[in-house]
C-alpha positions in Angstrom: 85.1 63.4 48.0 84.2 66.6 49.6 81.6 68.9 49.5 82.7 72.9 49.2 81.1 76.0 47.9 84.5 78.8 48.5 84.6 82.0 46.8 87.7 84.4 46.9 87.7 87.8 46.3 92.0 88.4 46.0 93.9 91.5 45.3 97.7 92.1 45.0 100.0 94.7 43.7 102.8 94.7 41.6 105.7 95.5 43.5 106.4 99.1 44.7 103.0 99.6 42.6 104.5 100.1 39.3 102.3 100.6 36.6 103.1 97.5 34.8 100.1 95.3 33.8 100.2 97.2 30.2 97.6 96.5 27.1 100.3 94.2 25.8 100.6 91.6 28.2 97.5 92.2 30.2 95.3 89.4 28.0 97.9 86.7 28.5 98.7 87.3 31.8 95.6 87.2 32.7 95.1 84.0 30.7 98.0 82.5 32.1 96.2 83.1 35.6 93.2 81.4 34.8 95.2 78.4 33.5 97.5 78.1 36.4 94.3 78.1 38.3 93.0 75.2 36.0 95.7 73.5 36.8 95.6 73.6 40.6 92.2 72.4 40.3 90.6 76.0 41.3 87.8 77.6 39.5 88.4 81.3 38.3 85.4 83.5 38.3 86.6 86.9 36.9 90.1 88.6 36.7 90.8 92.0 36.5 92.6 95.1 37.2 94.6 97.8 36.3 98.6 98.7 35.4 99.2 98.1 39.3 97.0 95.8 40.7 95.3 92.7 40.1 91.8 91.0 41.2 91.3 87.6 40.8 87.7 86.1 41.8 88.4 82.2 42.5 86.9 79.0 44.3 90.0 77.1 45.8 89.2 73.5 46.8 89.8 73.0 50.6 93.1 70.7 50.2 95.0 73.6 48.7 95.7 76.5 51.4 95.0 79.8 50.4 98.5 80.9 50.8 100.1 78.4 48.6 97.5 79.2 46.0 98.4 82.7 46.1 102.4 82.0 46.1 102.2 79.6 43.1 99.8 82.2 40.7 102.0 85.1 42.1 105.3 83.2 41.5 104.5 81.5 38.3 102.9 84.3 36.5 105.9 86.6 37.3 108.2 84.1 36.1 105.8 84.0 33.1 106.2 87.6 32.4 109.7 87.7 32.5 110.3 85.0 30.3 108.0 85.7 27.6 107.9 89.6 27.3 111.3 90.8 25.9 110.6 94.3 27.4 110.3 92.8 30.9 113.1 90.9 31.4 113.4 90.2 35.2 111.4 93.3 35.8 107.9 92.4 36.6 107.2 91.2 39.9 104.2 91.3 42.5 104.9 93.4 46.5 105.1 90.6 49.0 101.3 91.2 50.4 97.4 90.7 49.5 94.2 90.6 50.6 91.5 88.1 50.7 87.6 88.6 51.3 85.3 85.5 51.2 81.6 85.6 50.0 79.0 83.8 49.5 77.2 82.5 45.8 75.0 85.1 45.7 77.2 88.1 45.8 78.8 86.2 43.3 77.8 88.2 40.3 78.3 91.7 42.2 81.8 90.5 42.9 82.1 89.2 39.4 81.1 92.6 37.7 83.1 94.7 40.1 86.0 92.5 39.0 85.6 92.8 35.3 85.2 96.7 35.4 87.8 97.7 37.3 89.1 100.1 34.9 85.8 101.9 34.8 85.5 101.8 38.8 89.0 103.4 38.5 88.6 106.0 35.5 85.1 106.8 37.1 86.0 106.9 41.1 83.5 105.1 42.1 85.8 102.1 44.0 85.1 99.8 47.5 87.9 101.4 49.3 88.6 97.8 51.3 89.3 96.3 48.4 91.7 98.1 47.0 93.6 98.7 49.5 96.9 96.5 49.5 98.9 96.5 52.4 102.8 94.1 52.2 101.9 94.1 56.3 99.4 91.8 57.6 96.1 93.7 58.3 93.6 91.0 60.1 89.9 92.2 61.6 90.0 95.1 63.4 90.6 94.9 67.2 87.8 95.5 69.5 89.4 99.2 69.7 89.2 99.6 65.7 85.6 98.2 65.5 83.9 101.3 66.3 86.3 103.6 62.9 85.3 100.4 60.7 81.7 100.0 61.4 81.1 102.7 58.4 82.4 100.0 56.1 80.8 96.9 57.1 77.8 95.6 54.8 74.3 95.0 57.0 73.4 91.6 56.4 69.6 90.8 56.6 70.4 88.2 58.1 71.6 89.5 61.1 68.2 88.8 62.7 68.7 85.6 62.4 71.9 85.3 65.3 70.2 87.6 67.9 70.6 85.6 71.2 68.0 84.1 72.8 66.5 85.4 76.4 
């Protein structure tokens, strides 16, 4: 048995963007997320998002790669759409790309709350630009030539004290 603490924050798109995470289906496809998750033995923290994106805060156990997590919820949940919503027969379907962020237990609850508004971080502006934005190209750390235009974004940690070298 193994020991592991892993938190996800994930984000994807609906393909081309398309505004179709509606009021009607929202609730149960958000429901069928959580219990696809269940079922892969993963532990959903939040879920949320608007018509054209989705956020989905989850612990996946380490025997499940993260991109086979995220092509079975994608997959399954579009195929779930399509076959249970007359009005979206064979047109709902996620873009190709996502991003992933890890964290830690105690920005748990930030994450968690961030998640669960996100039509109120939307309707009021007041967003964390890098996670919302949703790329279908891979986008990995910034090269040592990129570091210097993404410094702005990157959170301080107080701990950063902690892994100064020693002399």
């Amino acid at each position: 048995m193994a020991l592991w603490r892993l938190y996800y924050h994930l984000v994807w798109a609906t393909k081309k963007r398309t505004p179709l995470i509606t009021e009607d289906i929202e609730s149960d496809l958000h429901g069928y997320i959580i219990g696809k998750a269940d079922s892969l033995r993963c532990v959903t923290h939040a879920v949320g998002g608007i018509e054209d994106h989705l956020h989905l805060l989850v612990s996946i156990p380490p025997k499940l790669s993260l991109s086979d997590f995220v092509n079975q919820i994608k997959g399954s949940s579009s195929h779930y759409v399509n076959h249970n919503f007359e009005n979206y027969r064979k047109k709902f379907s996620w873009q190709r790309g996502y991003g992933v962020f890890s964290l830690g237990r105690k920005q748990l609850p930030e994450a968690e709350d961030y998640v669960v508004s996100q039509k109120q971080h939307h309707s009021e502006g007041n967003l964390i630009p890098w996670l919302e934005k949703i790329e279908e190209e891979d986008d990995g750390p910034p090269k040592k030539s990129e570091k210097s235009e993404v410094a702005e974004e990157v959170i301080s940690w107080p701990m950063n004290d902690c892994f100064q070298p020693r002399h």
